[in-house]
Every structure is written in C-alpha cells, then in structure tokens.
Z-matrix of the N, CA and C atoms (Angstrom, degrees):
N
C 1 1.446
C 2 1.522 1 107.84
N 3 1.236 2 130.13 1 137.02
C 4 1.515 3 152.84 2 173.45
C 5 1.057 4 102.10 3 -69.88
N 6 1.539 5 125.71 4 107.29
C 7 1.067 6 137.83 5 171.44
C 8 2.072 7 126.05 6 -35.65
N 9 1.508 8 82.15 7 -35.82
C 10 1.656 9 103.19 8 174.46
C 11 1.473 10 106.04 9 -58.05
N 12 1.712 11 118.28 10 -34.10
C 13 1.586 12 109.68 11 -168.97
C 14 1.480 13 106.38 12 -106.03
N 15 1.642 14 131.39 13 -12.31
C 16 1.265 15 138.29 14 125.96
C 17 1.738 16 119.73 15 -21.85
N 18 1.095 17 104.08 16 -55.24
C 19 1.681 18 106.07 17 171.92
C 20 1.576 19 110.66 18 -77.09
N 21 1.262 20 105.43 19 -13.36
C 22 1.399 21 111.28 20 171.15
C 23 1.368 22 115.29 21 -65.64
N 24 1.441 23 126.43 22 -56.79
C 25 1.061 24 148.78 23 -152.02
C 26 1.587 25 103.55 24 -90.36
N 27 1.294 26 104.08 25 -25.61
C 28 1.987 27 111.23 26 179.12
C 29 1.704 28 92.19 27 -69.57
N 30 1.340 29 110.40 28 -66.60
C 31 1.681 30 108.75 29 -163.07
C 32 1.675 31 109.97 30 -49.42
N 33 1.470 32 108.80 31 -53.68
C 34 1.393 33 97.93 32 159.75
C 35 1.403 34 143.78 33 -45.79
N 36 1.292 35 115.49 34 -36.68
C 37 1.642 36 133.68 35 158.50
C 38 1.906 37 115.45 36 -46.20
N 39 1.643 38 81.10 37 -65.04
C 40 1.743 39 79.59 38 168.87
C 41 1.510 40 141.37 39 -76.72
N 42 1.609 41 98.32 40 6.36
C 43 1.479 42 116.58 41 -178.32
C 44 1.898 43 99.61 42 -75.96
N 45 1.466 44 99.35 43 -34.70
C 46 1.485 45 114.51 44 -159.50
C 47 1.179 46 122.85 45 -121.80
N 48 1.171 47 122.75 46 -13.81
C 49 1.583 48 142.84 47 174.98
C 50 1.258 49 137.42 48 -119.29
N 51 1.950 50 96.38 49 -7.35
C 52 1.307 51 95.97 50 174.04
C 53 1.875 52 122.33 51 82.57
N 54 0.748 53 129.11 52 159.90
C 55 1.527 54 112.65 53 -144.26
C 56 1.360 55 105.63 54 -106.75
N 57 1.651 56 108.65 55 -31.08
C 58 1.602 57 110.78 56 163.44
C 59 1.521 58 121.53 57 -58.68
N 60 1.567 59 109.25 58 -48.29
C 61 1.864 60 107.39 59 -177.04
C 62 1.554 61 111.01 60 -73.17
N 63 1.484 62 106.50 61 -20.29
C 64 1.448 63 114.98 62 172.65
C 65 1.347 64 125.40 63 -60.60
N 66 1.395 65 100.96 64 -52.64
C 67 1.778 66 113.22 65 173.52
C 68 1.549 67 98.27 66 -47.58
N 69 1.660 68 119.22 67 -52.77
C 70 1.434 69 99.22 68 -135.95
C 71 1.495 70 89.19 69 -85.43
N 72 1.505 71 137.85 70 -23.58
C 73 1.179 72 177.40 71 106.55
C 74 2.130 73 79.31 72 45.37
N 75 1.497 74 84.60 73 -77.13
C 76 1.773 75 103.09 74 -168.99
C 77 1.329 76 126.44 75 -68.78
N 78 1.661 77 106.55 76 -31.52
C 79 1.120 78 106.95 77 170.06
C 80 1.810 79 119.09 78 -74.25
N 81 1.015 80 119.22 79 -30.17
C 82 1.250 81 136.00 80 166.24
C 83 1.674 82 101.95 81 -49.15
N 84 1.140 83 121.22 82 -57.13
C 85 1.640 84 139.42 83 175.99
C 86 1.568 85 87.29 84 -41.90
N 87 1.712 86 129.77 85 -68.58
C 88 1.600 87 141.86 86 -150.00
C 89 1.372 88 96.05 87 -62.34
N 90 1.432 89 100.79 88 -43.42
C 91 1.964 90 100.63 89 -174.36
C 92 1.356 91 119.67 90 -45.30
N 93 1.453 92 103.77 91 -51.51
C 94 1.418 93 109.55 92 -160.02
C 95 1.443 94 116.33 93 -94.17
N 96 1.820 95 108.50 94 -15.38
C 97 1.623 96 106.72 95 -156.67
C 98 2.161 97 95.72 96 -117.28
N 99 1.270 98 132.32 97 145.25
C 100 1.144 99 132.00 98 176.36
C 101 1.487 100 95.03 99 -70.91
N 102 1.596 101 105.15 100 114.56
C 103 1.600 102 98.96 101 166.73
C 104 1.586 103 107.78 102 -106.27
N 105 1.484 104 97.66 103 143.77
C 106 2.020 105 119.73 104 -160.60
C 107 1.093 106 80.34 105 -92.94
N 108 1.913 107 123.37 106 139.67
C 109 1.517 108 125.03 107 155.00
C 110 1.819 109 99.45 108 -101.17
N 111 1.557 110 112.43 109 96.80
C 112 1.479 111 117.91 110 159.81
C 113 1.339 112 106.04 111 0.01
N 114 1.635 113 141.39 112 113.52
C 115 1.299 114 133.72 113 129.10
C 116 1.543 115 106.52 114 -80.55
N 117 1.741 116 115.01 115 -164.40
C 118 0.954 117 124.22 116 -156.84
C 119 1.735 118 102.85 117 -84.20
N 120 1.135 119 117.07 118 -27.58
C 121 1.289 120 109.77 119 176.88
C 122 1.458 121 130.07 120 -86.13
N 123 1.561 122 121.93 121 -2.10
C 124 1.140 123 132.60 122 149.85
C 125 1.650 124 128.06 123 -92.70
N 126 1.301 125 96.83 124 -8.05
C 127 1.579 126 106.03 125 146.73
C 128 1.205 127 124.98 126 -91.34
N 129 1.633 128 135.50 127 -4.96
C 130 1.158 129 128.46 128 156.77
C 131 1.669 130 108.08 129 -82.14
N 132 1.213 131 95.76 130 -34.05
C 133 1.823 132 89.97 131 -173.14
C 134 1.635 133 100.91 132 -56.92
N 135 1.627 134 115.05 133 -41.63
C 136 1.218 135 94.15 134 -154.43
C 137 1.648 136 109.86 135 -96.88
N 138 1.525 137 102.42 136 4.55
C 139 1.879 138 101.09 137 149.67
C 140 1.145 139 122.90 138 -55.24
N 141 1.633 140 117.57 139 -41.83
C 142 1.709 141 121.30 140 -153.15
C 143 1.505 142 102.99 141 -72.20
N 144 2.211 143 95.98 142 -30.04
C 145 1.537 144 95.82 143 -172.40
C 146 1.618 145 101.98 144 -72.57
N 147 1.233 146 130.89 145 -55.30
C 148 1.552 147 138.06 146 -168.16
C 149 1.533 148 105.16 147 -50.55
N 150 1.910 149 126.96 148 -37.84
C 151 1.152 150 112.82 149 161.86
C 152 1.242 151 130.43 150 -59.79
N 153 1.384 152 125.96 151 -7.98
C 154 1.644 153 125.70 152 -179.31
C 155 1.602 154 109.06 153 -73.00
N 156 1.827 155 104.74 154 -5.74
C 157 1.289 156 103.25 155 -153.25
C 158 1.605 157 150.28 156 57.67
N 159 1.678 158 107.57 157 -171.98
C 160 1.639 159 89.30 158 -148.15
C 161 1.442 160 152.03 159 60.75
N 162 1.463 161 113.66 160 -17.34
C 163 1.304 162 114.14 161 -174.38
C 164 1.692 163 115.04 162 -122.31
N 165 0.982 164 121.82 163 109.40
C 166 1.784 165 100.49 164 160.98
C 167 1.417 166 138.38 165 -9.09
N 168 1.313 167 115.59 166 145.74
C 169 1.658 168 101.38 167 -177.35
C 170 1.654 169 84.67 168 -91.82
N 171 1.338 170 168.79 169 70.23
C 172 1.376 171 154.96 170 -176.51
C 173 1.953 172 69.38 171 -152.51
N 174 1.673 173 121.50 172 -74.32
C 175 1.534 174 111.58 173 175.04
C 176 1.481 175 128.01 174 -62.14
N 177 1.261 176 120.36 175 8.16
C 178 1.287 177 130.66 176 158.20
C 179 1.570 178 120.32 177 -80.01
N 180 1.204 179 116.90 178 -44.13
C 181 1.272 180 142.92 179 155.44
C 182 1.097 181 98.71 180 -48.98
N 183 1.386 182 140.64 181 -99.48
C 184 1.428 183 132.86 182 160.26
C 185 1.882 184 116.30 183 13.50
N 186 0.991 185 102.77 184 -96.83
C 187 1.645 186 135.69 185 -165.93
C 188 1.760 187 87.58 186 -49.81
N 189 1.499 188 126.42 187 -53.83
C 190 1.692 189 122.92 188 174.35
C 191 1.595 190 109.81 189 -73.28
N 192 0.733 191 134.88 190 -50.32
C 193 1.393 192 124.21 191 144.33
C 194 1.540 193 117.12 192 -4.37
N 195 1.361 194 119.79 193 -100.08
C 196 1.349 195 140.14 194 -180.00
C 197 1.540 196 94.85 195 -30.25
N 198 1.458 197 112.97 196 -71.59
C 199 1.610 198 107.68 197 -155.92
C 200 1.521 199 114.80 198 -83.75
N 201 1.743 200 95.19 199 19.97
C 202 1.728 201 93.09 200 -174.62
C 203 1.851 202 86.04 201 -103.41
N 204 1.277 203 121.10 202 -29.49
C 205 1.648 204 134.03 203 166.63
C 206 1.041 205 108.23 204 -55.52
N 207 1.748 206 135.54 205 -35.36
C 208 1.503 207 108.74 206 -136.19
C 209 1.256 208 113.94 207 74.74
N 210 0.766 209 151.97 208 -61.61
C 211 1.572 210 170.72 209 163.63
C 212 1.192 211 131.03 210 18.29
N 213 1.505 212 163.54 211 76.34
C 214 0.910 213 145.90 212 158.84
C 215 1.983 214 121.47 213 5.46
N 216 1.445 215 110.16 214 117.16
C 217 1.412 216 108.04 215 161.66
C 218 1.595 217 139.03 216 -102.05
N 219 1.215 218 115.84 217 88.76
C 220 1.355 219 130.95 218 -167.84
C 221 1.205 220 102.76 219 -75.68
N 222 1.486 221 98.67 220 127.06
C 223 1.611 222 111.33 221 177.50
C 224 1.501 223 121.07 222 -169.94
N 225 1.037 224 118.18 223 163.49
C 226 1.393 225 126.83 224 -173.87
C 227 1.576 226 115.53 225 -110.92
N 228 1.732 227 110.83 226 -21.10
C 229 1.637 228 126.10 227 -172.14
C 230 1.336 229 101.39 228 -54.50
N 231 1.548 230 143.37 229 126.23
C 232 1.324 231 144.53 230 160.92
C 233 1.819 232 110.17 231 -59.30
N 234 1.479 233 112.13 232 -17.34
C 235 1.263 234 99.86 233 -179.07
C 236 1.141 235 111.18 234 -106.40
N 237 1.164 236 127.98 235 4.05
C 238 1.680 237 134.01 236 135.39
C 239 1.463 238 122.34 237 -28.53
N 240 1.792 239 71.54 238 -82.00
C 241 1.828 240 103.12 239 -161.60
C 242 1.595 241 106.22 240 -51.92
N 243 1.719 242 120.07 241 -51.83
C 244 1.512 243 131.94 242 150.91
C 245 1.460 244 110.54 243 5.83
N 246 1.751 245 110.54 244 -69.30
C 247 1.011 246 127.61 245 -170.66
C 248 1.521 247 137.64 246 -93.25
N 249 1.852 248 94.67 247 16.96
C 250 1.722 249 81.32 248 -169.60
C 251 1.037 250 130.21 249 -85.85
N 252 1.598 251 120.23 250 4.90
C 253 1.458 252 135.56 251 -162.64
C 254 2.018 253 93.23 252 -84.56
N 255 0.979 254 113.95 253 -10.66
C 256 1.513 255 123.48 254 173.36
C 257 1.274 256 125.07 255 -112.40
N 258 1.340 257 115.77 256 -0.64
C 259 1.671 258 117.63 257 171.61
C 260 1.339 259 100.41 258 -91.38
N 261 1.557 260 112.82 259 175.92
C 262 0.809 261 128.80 260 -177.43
C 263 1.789 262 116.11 261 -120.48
N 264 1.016 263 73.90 262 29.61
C 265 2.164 264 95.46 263 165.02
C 266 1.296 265 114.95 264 -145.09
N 267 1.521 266 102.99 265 167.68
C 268 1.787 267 103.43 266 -175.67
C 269 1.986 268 87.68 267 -84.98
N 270 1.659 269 109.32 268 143.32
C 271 1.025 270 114.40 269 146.06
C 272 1.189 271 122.28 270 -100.98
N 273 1.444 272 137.14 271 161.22
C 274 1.491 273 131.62 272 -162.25
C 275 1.600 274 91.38 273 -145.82
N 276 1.228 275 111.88 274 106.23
C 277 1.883 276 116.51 275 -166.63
C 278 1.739 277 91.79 276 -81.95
N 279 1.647 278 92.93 277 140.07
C 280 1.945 279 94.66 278 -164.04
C 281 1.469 280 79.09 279 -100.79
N 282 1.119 281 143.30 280 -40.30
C 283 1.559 282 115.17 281 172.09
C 284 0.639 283 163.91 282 4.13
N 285 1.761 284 101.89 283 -53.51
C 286 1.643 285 139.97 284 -173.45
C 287 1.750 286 87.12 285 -91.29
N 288 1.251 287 119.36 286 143.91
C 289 1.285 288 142.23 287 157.62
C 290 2.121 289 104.42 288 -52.11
C-alpha cells in the first residue's frame, strides 16, 4: 500500500473514529500491510495515470502502486473498478462478496 493512500485512509478514520481508534486503527493497517514511501518514479507513474483523467491523484497512487508490485488492486472505489479493463493491474472489486 502507498503510503499517500495510507494517509488517505487516516483522515478518513479521524473524520469518523476519532483520532485515538484511528491511530491504532492505522497502525494496525502498518503491521500487517508493506507500506511504499512514493519516490520520484512512482510519482511520475502516477501523474501519467491522473493525466488520463477521472481519477484522483491519492487513486493514482493507488493504481502505480499495484502495477509497480505486480500486485493485485483491492478496492471498493467505483472509479477504480470503472476503470480496470485499462489498467495495467488486476483490480479485485471488494464489494462483491
């Protein structure tokens, strides 16, 4: 996971959980998941993706991430999933059961 969508997932936490269940919320997230610190070449990848448009640069980050892994992209975002027949990773929509 891209640290950029890690910070994603904190602000949302603390929107709704409050900043104590949030912390432990995320760090719990750090334990288990490899978090990527963006260098410069996964911030170019994930410009080229955000210039195609439609997407956030936080799901750009995302989407360069995954295909800089190989990786499977797990997600729930509809403007992802919209798009996976054009990425260049498998997305796996968490939606679906």
């Amino acid at each position: 996971m891209c640290s950029v969508n890690l910070g994603e997932a904190l602000y949302l936490e603390l929107r709704v959980r409050g900043a104590e269940n949030a912390g432990h919320t995320i760090e719990q997230v750090r334990r288990e998941l490899e978090v990527i610190h963006p260098d410069w070449e996964l911030v170019a990848a994930a410009a080229k993706i955000k210039a195609s448009g439609g997407l956030s640069f936080a799901d750009a980050f995302c989407i360069a991430t995954a295909e800089r892994l190989d990786a499977p992209l797990l997600t729930g975002d509809p403007e992802i999933i919209d798009r996976a027949a054009e990425l260049q990773c498998e997305v796996r929509d968490l939606r679906r059961p």
